[in-house]
C-alpha positions, 0 to 999 in steps of 0.5 A: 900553136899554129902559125902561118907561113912567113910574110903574112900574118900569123895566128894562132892561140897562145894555149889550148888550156888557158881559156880562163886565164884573162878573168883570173888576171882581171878579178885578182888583181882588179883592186889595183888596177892602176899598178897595170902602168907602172908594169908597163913602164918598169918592163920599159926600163928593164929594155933599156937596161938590158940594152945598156948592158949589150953596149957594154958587153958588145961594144956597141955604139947605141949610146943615146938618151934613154926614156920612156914615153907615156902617150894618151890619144883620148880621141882613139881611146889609147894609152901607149908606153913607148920604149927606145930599149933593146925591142924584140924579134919575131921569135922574142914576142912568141917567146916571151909574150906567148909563151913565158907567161903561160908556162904551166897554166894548167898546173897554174890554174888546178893548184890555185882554183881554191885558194883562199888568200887571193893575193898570193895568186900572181906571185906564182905566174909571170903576168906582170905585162897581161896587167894591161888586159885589165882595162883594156880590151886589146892590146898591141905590141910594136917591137923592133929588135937593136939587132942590125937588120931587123925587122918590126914585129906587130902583136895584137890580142882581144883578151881571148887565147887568140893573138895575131903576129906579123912583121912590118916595117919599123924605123926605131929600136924598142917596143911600143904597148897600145891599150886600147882602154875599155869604156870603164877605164877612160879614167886613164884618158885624164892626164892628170890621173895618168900623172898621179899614178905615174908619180906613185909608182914610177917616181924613181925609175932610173930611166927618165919617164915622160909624160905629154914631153915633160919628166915625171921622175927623179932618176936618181933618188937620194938613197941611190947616192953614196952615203958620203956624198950627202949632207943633212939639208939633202936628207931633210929635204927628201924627207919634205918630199916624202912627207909634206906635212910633216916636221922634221925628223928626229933622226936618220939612218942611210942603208947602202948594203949590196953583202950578204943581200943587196938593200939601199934606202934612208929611214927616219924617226919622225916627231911623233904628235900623238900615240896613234901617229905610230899605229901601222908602218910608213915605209916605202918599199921599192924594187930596182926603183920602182915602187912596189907599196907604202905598207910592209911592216914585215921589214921593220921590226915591230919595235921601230914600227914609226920609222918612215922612209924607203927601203929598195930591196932588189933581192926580195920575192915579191908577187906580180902585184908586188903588194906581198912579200913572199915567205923569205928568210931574207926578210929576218935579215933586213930586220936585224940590219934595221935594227942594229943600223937604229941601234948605232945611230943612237949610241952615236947620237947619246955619245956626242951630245948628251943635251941633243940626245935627251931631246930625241929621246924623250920621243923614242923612249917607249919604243927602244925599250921595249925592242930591248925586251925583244931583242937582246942584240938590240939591248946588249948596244944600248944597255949602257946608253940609256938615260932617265930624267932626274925628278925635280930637275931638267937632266937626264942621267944614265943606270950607271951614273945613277948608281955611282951616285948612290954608291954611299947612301944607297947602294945598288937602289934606284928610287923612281916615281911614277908621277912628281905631282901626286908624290911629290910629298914624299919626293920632297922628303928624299930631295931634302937628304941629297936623294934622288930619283928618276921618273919612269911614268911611261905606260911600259916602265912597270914592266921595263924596270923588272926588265932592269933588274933581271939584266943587272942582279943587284939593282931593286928599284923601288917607288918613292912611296915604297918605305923610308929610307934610314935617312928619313928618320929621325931618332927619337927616344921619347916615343920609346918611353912607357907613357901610361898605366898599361906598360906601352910607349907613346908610339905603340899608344899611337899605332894601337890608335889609328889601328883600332880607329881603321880597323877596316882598311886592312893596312899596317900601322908604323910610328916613326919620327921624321927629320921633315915635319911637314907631314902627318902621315904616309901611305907605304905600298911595298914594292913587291906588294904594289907588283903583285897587285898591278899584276892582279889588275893586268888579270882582272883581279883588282878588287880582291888584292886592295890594300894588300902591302900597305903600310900607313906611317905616321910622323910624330914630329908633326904638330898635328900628330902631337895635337892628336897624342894630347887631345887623346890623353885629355879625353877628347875623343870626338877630336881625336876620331876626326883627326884619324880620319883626317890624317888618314885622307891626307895620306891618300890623296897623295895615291889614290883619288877619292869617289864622290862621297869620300870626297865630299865627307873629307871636304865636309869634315875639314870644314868642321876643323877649319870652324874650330879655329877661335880668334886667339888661334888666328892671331900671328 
């Protein structure tokens, strides 16, 4: 580069290769223009750390209040960002401001010409200070180094390869940055927008930054304080911050890790109102404080995707932008962190307070079952704390307590029912033998309980409406009898019946006796039948698996089911078909709802059965 002799101004072009370097940096980065400030501003800390770090270091006495300056002369048409940090010399500026950043521009600008992912560009160059040329036209530098003698440094430059360099007299220490904004970008004229952004970006830098002489920031942010020194009000109070509208969270967890990578930050599980609260990642991730973005799902594993919060992950390769993370092995690390640091939480919230922590549950519950179905770890620290809510009752209970339970009745059998209103039948039934069952009506269950009985060999799980426990059954020898000329008993009268009467229903029929009377008949659905066709329907196939596995049972100690034996022994077959059909409704209606004309045909037939009742039936 040429250069003029010392005590005039230099000149000079900063690379004779470069000349399209300034519309690569205003059309990459122009959708986030405004992230030039926090640029600015961030390299106005990193000064003054590094002059913090001197005085350590050298003993010096330069100890003072640090800050950075935010200045808008909106007649000028200038944004300026002050600095009272370590500053540079003449032979700094040509080192870091014209050389550095364009180190390799030709290689730069060969290997990226026709990239596709745009994004991926500045992560490769150092142009974090060259952001300001995205809305300004020029831009000055007015530098003094801390070094005892020093001399001030003036740099100016137009957007082209050409710059100016000269020394001048300076009375303080640190670097001050001049935009001279362009007509497009008076926007950051506005005090209230330079504040906006200034809040997004730099909200919590270190160092004090300071707009018109008033602190914008919070310089020591609560995840930068030890865990210890914390209390519950002061993490939901920064959750407030963070999140204004919010309720209150369920749970959260402190990260202050600085081995085998450095990583601070708070996370929490928020309330979530509806399941679409939960659709893209909510957390912040900062860099050494500075904000980088409020979207990096890349950190959290897909299964704690509602965690909110901050991440300050210092160690991370992030491009000049800082909206992408690069590919980084360290990023499968923080996930696993994340996830185990979740994991204990839980465990210690279900310890202490079982009550407490079914109500947190109830929340979560989708999302730690389906991170133990992707990540062992993960299970392996919950496995034993997991907990159902009982059907019928408001308490929860875990697999092993269940199954303790069960021990004698019905060893190593969970029932469990996807729904207590449209099973309830059959819930009553068990509930009145002392049997219990849990309620898995949750979109991932079906898949969760397979899950179940894969890491606990031994354990089936089986729907309330699957069969009828031995429990359920009462003996009775009179069905056993042979009841006509034809050699067959009650019972096998009565199945041959209601076989013959819904031939079409391609189902089983099974005649057993009840300890409860109440219901006529049960429709059964195996539950390797009912499986296999919920897996058809997954692949489209439905239709052609209806009915496969069904099993309808019917109750002969039901006065209706007595009713239907004498009216077929008396030849009343009109009665006897309605009857069947009638039943058979009921049974259905527990499991599957009608269309509109079945509907309407049951509805017209119990009407029909309904008018039989004479004024002798009606008397009490």
């Amino acid at each position: 580069m040429a250069r003029k002799k010392k005590g005039s101004a230099e000149q000079g072009t900063i690379s004779i290769h470069t000349e399209n370097i300034f519309p690569i940096i205003k059309k990459w980065l122009y959708s986030d223009k405004e992230i030039f400030l926090r640029e600015l501003v961030s390299n106005g800390v990193d000064a003054i750390r590094k002059l913090q770090h001197v005085n350590l270091v050298e003993g010096l006495q330069l100890a003072e209040e640090y800050s950075v300056e935010v200045a808008i002369d909106a007649e000028a048409g200038t944004l300026a960002v002050r600095d009272n940090g370590i500053g540079m010399d003449a032979d700094e500026v040509r080192r870091y401001i014209n050389q550095i950043a364009f180190s390799s521009a030709e290689e730069f600008l060969e290997k990226y010409k026709d990239l596709k992912e745009q994004s991926q560009i500045i992560g490769h160059f150092g142009l974090g200070f060259y952001s300001a040329f995205m809305v300004a036209g020029t831009v000055e530098i007015r530098t003094r180094s801390y070094r005892e003698g020093s001399m001030g440094v003036h740099w100016r430059c137009d957007g082209t390869t050409s710059y100016t360099l000269e020394e001048i007299e300076l009375a303080q220490r640190g670097t001050e940055v001049i935009l001279h904004l362009t007509d497009d970008e008076r926007e950051f004229l506005d005090p209230v927008r330079v504040r906006q952004v200034l809040a997004r970006y730099c909200g919590y830098l270190p160092v004090a930054i300071r707009l018109a002489g008033e602190t914008v920031n919070d310089s020591a942010p609560l995840w930068t304080r030890p865990p210890g020194e914390t209390g519950d009000e002061d993490y939901q109070a920064f959750y407030r911050k963070l999140y204004p509208l919010a309720d209150p969270p369920l749970f959260w967890i402190h990260l202050n890790i600085d081995y085998p990578f450095n990583l601070k930050g708070i996370l929490y599980f928020p309330r979530l109102s509806t399941e679409f609260a939960a659709a893209e990642s909510h957390i912040k991730l900062f860099c050494n404080q500075v904000f980088v973005t409020d979207n990096c799902p890349e950190l959290i594993p897909e299964f704690l995707v509602p965690l909110q919060g901050c991440l300050d992950a210092p160690d991370l390769p992030l491009n000049v932008s800082r909206s992408m993370l690069q590919n980084e092995p360290q990023v499968r690390k923080i996930q696993e962190v994340v996830a185990g640091r979740v994991a204990g939480k839980l465990v210690d919230l279900a310890k202490s307070d079982r009550a407490a922590f079914s109500e947190i549950w109830k929340n979560i519950s989708a999302f730690i079952k389906f991170g133990m179905m992707r990540d062992d770890k993960f299970f392996e620290k919950l496995r034993e704390h997991v907990i159902f809510l009982l059907a019928g009752k408001q308490e929860w209970t875990t697999l092993a307590e269940y199954l303790e339970r069960a021990r004698d009745r019905h060893a190593g059998q969970v029932y469990y029912t996807t729904s207590e209103a449209a099973q309830a039948t059959y819930l009553r039934l068990l509930r009145a033998q002392g049997i219990e069952a849990i309620v898995l009506d949750a979109p991932i269950d079906a898949h969760f309980l397979q899950f179940l009985e894969y890491k606990h060999q031994g354990v089936k799980f089986k729907r309330v409406d699957a069969d009828v426990t031995d429990n359920l059954i009462e003996q009775d020898p009179a069905g056993e009898l042979v009841a006509g000329d034809d050699g067959k008993s009650r019972n096998e009268q009565l199945r041959d019946l209601f076989a013959e009467k819904l031939a079409g229903e391609k189902l089983e029929v099974k005649v057993e006796s009840l300890k409860d009377e109440s219901v006529p008949a049960m429709l059964l659905t195996s539950e390797q039948g009912r499986r296999l066709q919920e897996m058809a329907r997954f692949l489209g196939h439905g239709p052609d698996s209806d009915g496969q596995g069904r099993t309808l049972l019917i109750n002969t100690a039901n006065p209706v089911i007595r009713n239907l034996i004498a009216f077929h022994k008396q030849g009343r077959m009109a009665d006897v078909d309605q009857l069947v059909a009638q039943v058979y409704d009921l049974a259905m209606l527990s499991c599957q709802a009608f269309d509109r004309e079945r509907m309407e045909r049951f509805l017209e037939r119990s009407s029909q059965l309904l008018a039989r009742i004479g004024p002798e039936d009606g008397k009490a």
